[in-house]
GUFI-402964 format. One record per atom (N, C-alpha, C): residue number from 1; atom name; residue in one letter; x, y, z. Coordinates in Angstrom, 3 decimals, decimal comma, always signed. Atoms other than C-alpha are relative to their C-alpha. Layout:
N
ATOM   vexse   vexvex   pafi       east      north         up
ATOM     NUM       CA      A          X          Y          Z
...
END
This chain:
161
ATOM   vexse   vexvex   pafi       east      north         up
ATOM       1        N      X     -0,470     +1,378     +0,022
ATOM       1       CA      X    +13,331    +38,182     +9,161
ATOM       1        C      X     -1,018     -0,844     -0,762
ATOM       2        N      X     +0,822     +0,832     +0,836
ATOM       2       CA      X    +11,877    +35,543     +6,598
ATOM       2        C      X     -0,558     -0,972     +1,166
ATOM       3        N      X     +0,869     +1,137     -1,122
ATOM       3       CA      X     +9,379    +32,889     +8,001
ATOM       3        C      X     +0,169     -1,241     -1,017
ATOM       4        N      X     -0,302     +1,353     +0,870
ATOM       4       CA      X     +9,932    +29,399     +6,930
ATOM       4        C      X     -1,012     -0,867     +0,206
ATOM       5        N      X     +0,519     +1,323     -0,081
ATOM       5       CA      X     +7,239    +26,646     +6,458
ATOM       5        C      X     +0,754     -1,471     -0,157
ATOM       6        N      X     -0,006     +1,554     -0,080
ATOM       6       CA      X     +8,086    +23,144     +7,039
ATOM       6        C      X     -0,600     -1,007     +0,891
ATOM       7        N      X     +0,452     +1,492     -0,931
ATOM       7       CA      X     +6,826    +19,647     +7,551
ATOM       7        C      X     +1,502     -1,077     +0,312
ATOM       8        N      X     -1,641     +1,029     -0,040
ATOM       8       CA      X     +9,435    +17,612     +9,403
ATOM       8        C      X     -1,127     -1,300     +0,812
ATOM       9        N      X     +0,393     +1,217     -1,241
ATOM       9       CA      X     +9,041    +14,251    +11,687
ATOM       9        C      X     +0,690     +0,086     +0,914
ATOM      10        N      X     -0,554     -0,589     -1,702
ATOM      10       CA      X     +9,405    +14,916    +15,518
ATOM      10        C      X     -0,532     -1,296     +0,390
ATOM      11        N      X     +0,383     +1,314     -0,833
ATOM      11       CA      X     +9,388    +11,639    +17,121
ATOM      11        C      X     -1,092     -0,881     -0,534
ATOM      12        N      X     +0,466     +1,078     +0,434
ATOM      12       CA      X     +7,918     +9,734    +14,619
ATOM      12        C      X     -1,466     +0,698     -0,291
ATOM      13        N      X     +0,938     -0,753     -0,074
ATOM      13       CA      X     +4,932    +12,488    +14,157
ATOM      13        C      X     +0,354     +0,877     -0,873
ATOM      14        N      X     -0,361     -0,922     +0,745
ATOM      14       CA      X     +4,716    +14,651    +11,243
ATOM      14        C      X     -0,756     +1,217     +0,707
ATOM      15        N      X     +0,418     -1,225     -0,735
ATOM      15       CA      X     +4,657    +18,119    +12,331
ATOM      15        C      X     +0,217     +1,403     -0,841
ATOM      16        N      X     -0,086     -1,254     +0,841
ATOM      16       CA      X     +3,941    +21,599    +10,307
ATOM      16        C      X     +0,984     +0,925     +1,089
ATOM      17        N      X     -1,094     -1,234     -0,553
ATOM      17       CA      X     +6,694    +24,559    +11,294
ATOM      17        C      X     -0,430     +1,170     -0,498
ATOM      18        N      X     +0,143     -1,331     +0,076
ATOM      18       CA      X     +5,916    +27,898    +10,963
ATOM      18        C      X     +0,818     +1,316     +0,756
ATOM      19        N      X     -0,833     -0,520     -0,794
ATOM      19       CA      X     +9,062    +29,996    +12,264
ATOM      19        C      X     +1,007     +1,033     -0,714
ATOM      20        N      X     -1,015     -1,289     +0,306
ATOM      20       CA      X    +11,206    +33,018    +11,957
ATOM      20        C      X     +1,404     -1,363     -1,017
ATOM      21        N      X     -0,742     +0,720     +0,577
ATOM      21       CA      X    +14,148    +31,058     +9,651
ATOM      21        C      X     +1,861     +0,121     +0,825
ATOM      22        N      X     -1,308     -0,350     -1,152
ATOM      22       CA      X    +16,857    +32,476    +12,363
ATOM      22        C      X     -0,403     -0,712     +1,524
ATOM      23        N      X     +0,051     +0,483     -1,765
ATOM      23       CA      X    +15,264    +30,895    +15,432
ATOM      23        C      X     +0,563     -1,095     +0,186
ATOM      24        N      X     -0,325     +1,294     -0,321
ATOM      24       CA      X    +17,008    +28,046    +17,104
ATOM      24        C      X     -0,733     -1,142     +0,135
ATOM      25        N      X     +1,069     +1,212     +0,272
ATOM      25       CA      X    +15,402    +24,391    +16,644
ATOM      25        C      X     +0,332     -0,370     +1,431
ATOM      26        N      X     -0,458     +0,321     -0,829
ATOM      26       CA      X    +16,513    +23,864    +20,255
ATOM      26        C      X     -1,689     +0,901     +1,357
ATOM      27        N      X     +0,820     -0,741     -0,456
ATOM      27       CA      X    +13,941    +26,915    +21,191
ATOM      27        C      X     -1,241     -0,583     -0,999
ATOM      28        N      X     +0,947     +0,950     +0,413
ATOM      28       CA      X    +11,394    +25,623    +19,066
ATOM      28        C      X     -0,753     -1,446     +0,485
ATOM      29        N      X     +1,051     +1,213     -0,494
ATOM      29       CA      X    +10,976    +22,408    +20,152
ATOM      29        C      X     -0,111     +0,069     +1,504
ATOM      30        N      X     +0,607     -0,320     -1,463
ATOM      30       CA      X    +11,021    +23,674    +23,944
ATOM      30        C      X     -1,571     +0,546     -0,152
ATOM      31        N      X     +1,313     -1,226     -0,520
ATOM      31       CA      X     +8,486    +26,469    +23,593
ATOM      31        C      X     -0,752     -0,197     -1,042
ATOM      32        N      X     +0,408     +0,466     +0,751
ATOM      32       CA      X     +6,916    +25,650    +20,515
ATOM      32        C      X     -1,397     -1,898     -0,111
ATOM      33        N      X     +0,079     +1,042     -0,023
ATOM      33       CA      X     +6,639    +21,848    +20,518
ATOM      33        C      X     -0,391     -0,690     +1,081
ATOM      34        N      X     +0,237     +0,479     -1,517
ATOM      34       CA      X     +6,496    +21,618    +24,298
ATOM      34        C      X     +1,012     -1,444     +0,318
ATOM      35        N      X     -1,241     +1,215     -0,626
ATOM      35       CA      X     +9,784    +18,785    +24,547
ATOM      35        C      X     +0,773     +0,675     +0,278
ATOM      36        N      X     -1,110     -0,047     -0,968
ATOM      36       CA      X    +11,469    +19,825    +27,084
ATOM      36        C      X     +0,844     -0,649     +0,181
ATOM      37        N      X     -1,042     +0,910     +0,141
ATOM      37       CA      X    +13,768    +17,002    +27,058
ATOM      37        C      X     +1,137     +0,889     -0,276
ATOM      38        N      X     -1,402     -0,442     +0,035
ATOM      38       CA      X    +16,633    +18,710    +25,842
ATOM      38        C      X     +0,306     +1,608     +0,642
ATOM      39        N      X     -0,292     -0,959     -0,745
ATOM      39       CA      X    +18,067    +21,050    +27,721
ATOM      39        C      X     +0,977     +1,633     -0,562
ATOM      40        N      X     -0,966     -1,227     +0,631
ATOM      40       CA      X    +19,837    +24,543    +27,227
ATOM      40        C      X     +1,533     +0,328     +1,120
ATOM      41        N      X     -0,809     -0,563     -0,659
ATOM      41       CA      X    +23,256    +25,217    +29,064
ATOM      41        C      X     +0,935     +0,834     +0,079
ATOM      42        N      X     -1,305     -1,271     +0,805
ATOM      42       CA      X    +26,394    +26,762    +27,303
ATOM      42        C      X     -1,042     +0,906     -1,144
ATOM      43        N      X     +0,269     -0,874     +1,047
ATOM      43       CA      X    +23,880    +27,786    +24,327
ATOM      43        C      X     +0,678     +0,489     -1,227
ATOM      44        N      X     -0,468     -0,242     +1,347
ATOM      44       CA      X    +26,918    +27,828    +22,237
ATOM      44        C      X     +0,771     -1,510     -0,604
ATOM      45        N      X     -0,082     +1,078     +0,446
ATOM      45       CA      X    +27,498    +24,247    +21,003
ATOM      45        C      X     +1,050     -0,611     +0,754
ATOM      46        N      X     -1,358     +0,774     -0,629
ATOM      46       CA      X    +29,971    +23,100    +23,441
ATOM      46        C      X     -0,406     -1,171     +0,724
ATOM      47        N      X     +0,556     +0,902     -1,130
ATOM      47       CA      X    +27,952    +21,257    +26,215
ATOM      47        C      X     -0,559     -1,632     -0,641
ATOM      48        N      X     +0,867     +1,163     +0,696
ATOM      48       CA      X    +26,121    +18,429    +24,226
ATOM      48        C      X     -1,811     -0,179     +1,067
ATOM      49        N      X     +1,504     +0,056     -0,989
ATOM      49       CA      X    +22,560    +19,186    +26,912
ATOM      49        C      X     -0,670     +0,160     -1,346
ATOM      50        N      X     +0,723     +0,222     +1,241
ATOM      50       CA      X    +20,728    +19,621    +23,773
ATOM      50        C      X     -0,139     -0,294     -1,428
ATOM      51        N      X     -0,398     +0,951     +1,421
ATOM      51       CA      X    +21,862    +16,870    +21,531
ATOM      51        C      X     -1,354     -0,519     -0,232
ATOM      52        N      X     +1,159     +1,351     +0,737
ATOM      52       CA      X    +18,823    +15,602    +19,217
ATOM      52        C      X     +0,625     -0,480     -1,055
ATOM      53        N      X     -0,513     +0,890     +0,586
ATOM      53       CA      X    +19,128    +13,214    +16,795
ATOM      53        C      X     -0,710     +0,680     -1,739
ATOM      54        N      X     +0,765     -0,237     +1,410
ATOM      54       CA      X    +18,342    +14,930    +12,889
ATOM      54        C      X     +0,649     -0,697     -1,411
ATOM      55        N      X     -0,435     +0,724     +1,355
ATOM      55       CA      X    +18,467    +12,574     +9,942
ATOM      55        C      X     +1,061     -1,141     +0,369
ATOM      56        N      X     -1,274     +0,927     -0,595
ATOM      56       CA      X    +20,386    +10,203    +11,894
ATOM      56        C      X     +1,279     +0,195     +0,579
ATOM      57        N      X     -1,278     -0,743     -0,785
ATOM      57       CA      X    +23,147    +12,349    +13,684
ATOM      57        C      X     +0,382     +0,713     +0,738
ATOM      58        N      X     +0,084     -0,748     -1,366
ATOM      58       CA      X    +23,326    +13,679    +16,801
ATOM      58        C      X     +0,437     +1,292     -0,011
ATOM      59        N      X     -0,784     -1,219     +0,443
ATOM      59       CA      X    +23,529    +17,331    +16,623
ATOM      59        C      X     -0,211     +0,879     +0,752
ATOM      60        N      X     +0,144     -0,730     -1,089
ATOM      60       CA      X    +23,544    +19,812    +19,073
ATOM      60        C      X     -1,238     +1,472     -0,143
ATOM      61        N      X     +1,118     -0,846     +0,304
ATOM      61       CA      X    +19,951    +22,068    +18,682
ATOM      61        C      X     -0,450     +1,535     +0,212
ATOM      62        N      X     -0,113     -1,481     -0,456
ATOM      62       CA      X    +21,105    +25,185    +20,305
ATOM      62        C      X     +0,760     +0,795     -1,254
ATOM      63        N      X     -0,774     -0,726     +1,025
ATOM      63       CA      X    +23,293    +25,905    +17,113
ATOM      63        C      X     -0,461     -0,117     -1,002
ATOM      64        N      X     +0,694     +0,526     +1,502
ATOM      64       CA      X    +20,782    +24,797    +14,015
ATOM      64        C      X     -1,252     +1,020     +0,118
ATOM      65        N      X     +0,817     -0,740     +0,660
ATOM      65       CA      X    +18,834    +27,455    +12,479
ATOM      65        C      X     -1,060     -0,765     -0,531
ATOM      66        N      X     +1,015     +1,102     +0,290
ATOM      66       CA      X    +15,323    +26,209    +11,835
ATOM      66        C      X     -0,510     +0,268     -1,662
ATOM      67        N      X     -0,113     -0,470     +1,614
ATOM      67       CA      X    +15,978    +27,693     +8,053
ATOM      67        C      X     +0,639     -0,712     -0,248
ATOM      68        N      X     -1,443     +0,710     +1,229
ATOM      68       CA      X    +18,668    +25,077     +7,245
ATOM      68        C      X     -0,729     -1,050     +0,167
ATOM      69        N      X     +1,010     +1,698     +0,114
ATOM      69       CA      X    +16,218    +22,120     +7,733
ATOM      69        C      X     -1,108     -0,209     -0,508
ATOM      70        N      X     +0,684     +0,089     +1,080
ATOM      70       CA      X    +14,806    +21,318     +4,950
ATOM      70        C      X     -1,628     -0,598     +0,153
ATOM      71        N      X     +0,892     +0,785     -0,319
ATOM      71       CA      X    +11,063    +19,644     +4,710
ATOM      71        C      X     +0,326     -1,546     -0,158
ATOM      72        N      X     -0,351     +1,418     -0,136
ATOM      72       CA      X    +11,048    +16,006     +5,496
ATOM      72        C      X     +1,388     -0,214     +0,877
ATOM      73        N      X     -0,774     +0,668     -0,989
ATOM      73       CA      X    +13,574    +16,320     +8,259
ATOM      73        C      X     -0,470     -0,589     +0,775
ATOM      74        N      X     +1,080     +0,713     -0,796
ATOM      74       CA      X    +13,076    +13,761    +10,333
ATOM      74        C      X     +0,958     +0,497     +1,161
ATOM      75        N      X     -0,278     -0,299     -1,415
ATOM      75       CA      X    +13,897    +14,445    +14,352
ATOM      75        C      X     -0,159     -0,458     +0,950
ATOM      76        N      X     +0,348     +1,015     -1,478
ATOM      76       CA      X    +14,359    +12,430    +17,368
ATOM      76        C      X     +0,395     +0,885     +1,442
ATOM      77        N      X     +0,007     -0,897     -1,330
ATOM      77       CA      X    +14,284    +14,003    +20,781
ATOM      77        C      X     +0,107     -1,188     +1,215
ATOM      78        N      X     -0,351     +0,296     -1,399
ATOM      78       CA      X    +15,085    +12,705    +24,211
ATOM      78        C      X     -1,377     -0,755     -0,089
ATOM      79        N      X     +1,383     +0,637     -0,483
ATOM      79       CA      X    +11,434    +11,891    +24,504
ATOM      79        C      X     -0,791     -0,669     -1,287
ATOM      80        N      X     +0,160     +0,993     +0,709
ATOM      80       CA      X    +11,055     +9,897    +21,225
ATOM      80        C      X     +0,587     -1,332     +0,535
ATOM      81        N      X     -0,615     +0,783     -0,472
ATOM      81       CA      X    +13,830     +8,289    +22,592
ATOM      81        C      X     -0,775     -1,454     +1,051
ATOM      82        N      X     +0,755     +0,467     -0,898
ATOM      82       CA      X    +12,048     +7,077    +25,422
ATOM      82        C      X     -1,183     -1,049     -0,390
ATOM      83        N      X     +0,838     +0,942     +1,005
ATOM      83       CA      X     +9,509     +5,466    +23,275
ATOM      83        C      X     +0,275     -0,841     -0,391
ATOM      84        N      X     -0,500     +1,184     +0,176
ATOM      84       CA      X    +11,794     +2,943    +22,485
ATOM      84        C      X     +0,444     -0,985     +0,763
ATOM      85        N      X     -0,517     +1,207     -0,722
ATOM      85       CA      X    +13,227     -0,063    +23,512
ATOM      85        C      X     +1,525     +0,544     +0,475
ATOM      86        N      X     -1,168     -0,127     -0,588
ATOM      86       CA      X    +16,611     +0,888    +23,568
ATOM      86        C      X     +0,222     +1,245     +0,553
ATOM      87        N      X     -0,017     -1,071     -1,082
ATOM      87       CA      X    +16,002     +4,142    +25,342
ATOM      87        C      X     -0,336     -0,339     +0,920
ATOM      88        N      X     +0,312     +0,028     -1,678
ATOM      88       CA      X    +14,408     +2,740    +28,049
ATOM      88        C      X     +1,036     -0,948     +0,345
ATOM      89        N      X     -1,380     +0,499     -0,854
ATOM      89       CA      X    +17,152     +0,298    +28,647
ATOM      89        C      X     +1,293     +0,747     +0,183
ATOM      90        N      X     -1,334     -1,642     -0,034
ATOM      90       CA      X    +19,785     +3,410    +27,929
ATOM      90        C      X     -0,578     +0,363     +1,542
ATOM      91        N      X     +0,080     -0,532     -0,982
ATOM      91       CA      X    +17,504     +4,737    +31,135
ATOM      91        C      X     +0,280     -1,060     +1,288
ATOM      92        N      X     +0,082     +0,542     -1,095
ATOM      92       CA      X    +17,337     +1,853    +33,045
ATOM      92        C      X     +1,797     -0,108     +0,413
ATOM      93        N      X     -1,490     +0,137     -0,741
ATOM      93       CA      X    +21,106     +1,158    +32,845
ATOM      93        C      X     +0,797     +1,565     +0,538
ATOM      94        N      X     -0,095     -1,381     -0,272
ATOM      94       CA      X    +21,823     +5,091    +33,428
ATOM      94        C      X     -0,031     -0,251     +1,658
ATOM      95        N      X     +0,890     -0,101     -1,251
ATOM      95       CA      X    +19,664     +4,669    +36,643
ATOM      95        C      X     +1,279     -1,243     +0,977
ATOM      96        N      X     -0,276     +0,898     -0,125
ATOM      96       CA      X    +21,254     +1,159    +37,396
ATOM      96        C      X     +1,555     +0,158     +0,375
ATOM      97        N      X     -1,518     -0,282     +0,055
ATOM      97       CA      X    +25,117     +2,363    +37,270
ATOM      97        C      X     +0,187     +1,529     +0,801
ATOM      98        N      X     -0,019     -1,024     -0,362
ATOM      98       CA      X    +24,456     +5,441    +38,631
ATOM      98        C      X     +0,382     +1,021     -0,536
ATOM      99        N      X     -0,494     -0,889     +1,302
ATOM      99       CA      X    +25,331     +7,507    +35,809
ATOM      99        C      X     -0,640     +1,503     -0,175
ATOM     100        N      X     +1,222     -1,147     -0,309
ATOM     100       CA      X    +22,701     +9,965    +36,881
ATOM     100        C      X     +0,402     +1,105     +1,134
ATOM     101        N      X     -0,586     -0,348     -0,862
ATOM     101       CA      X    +23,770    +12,668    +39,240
ATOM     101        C      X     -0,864     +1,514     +0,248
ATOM     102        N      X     +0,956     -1,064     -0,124
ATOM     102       CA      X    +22,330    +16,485    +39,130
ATOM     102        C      X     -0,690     -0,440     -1,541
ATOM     103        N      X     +1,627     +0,308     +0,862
ATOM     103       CA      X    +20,159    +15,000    +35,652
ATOM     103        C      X     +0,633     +0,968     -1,207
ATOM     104        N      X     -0,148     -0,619     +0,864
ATOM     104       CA      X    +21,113    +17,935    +33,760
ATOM     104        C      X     +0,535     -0,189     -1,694
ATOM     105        N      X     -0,386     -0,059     +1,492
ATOM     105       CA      X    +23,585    +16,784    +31,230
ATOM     105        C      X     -0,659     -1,397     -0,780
ATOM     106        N      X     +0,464     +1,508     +0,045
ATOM     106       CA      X    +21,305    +13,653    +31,084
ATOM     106        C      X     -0,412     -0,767     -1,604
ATOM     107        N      X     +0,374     +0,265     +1,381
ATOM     107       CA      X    +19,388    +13,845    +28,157
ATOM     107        C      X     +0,298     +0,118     -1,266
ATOM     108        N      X     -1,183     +0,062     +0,824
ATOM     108       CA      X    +22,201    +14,939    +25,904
ATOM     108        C      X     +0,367     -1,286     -0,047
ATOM     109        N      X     -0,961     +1,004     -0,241
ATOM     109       CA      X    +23,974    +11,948    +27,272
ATOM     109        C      X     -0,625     -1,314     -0,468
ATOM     110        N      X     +0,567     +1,117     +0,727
ATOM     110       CA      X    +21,145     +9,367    +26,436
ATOM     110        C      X     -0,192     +0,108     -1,226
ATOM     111        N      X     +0,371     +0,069     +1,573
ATOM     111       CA      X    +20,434    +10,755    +23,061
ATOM     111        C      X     +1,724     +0,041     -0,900
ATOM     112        N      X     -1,375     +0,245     +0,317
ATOM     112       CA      X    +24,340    +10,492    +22,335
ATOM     112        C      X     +0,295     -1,388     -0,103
ATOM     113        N      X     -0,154     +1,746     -0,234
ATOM     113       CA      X    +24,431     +6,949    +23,468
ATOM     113        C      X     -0,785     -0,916     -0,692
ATOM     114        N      X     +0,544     +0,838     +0,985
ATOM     114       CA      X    +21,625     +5,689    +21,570
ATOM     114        C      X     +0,540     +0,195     -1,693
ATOM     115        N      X     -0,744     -0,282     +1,658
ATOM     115       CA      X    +23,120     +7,501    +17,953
ATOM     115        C      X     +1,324     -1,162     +0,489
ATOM     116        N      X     -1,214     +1,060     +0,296
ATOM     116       CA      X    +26,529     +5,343    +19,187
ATOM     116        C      X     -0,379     -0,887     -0,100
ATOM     117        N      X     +0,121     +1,845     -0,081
ATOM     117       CA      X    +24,713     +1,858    +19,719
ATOM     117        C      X     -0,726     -0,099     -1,028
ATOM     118        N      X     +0,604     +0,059     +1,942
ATOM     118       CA      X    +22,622     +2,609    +16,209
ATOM     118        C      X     +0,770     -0,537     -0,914
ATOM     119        N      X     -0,905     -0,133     +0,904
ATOM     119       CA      X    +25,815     +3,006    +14,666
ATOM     119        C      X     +1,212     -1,648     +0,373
ATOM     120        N      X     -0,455     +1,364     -0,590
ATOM     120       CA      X    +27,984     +0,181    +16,812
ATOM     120        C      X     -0,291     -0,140     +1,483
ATOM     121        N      X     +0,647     +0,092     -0,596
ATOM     121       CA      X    +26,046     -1,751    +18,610
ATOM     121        C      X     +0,547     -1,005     +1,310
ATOM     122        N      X     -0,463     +0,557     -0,546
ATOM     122       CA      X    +28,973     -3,266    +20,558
ATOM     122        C      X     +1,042     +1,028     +0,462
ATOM     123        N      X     -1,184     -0,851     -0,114
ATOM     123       CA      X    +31,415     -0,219    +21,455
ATOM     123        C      X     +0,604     -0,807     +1,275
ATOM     124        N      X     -1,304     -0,145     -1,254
ATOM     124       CA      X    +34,807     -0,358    +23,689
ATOM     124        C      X     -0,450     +1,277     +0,616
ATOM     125        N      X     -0,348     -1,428     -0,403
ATOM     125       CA      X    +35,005     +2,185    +25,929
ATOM     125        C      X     +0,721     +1,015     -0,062
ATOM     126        N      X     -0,364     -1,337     +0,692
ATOM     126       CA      X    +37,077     +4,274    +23,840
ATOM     126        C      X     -0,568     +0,302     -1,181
ATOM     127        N      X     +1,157     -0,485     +0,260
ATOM     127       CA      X    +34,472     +4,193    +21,846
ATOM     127        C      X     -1,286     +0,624     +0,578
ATOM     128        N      X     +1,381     -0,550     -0,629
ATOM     128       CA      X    +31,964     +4,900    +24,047
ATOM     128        C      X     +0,248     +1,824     +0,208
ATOM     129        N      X     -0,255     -1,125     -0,194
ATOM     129       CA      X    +33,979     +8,152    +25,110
ATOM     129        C      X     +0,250     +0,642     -1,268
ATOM     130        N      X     +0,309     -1,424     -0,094
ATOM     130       CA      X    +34,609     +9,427    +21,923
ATOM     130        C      X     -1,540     -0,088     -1,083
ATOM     131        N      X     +1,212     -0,028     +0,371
ATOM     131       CA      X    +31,135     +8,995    +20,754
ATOM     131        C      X     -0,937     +0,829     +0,852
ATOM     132        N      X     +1,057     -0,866     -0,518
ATOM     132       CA      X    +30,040    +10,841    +23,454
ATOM     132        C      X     +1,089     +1,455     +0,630
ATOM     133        N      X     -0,706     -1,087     -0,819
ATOM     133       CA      X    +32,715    +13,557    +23,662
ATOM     133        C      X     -0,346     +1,360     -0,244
ATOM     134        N      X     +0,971     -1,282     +0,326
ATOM     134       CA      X    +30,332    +16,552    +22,590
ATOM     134        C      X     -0,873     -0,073     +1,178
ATOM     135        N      X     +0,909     -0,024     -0,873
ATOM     135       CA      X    +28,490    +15,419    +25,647
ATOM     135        C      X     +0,824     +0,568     +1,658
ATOM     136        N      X     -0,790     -0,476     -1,465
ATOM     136       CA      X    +29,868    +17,464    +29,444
ATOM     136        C      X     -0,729     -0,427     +0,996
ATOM     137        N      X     +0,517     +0,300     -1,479
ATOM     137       CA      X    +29,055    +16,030    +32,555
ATOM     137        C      X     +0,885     +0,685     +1,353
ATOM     138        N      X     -0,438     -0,585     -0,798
ATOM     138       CA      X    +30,143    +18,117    +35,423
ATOM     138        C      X     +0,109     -1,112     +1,473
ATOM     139        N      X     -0,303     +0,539     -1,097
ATOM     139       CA      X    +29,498    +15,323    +38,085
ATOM     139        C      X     +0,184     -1,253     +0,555
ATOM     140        N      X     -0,234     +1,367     -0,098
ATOM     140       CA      X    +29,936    +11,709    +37,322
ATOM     140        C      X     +1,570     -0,639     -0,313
ATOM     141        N      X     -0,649     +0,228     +0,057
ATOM     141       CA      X    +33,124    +11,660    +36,170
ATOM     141        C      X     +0,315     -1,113     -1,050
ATOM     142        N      X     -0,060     +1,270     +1,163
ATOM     142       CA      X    +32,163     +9,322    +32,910
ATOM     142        C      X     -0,465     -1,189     +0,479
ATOM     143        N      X     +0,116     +1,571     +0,286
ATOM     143       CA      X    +32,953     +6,286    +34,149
ATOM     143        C      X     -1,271     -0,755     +0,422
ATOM     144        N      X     +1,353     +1,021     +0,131
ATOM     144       CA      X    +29,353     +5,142    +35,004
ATOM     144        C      X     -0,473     +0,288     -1,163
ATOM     145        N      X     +0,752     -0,523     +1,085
ATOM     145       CA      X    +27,937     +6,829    +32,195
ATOM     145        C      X     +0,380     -1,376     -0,856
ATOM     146        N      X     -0,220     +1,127     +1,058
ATOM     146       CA      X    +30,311     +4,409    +30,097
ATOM     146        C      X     -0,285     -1,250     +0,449
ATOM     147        N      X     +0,923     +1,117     -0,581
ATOM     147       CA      X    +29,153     +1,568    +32,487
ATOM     147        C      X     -0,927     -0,252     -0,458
ATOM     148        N      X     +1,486     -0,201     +0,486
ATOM     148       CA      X    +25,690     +2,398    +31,757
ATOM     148        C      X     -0,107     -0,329     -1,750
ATOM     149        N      X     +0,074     +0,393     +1,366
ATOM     149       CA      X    +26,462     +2,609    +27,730
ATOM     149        C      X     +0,273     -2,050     +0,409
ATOM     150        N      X     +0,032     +1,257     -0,179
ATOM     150       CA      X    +28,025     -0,778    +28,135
ATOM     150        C      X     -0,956     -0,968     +0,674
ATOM     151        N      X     +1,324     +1,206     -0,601
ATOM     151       CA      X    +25,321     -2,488    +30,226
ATOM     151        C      X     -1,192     -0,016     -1,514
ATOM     152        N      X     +1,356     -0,737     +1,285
ATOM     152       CA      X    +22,769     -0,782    +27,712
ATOM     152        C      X     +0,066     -1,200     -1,096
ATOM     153        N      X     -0,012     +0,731     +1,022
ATOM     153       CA      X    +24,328     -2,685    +24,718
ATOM     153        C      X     -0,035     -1,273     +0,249
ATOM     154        N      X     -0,029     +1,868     +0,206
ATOM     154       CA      X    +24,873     -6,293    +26,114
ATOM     154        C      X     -1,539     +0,441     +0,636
ATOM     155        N      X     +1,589     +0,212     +0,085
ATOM     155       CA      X    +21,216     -6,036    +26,918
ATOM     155        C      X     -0,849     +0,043     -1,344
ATOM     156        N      X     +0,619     -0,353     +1,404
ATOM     156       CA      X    +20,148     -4,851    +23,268
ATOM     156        C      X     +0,831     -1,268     -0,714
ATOM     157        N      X     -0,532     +0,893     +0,897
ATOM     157       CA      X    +22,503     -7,729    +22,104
ATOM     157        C      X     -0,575     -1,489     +1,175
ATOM     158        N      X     +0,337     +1,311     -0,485
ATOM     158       CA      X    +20,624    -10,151    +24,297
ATOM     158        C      X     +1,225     -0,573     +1,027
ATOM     159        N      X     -0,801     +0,749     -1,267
ATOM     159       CA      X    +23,554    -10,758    +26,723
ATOM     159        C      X     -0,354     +0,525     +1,320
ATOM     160        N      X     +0,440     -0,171     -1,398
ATOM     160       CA      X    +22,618    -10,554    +30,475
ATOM     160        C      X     +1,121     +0,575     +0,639
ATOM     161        N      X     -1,124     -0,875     -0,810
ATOM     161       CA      X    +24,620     -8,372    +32,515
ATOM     161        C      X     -1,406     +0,862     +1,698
END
């Protein structure tokens, strides 16, 4: 198996790669990188637990070969996320709505929600769902989750809720 060098940006941190060109970027930045943030569940792109954000588009990390990403990808993770402003209000309203339940499909679900309020920073809630319909939650049943999006944004747009 070929080995691939690259420099990408991981949360705003340039970072050298040195990796088989078949390994998953999902396993990489667990065991590798040490961000745990995203999670592994189906393993075959269905679940959305290990949605990061590459080049601006939420993409699921269990199915991206760390050979198809070129140097100068840039990469946001669950725990870049967090680093921001509008991740921590993504967590607080999460927390706040109760949108939170066994955790698991969590960090999929926030790094889904911040790519939708990047993109529109006012969604409906049929936007919200299908912006986040790569994302499975087994125990909330959505509708806080989309609570939570919605609180999230009238806070990032300065309205009080």
């Amino acid at each position: 198996m070929s080995i691939v060098k690259r420099t990408w940006t991981v949360n705003g941190t340039s970072v050298a790669i040195r990796a088989p060109a078949g390994r998953r970027l999902l396993d990489l930045l667990r065991e590798d990188l040490g961000l745990i943030g995203s999670k592994e569940s189906c393993g075959e792109g269905e679940c959305g637990a290990c949605t990061v954000i590459i080049d601006d588009e939420p993409v699921v990390s269990c199915l991206v070969p760390v050979g198809q990403l070129p140097d100068g990808t840039d990469i946001l993770t669950i725990e870049g996320i967090e680093k921001k402003r509008a991740g921590r209000l993504l967590r607080q309203a999460y927390v706040e709505c109760g949108a939170v339940q066994c955790g698991f499909c969590i960090p999929g679900m926030v790094v889904g929600s911040y790519a939708l309020l990047r993109k529109n920073p006012r969604p409906s809630a049929q936007a919200i769902r299908a912006g986040l319909a790569g994302n499975l939650c087994r125990c909330t049943g959505y509708a806080k989750i989309i609570a939570a999006v919605k609180l999230a944004a009238a806070r990032l747009a300065g309205r009080r809720k």
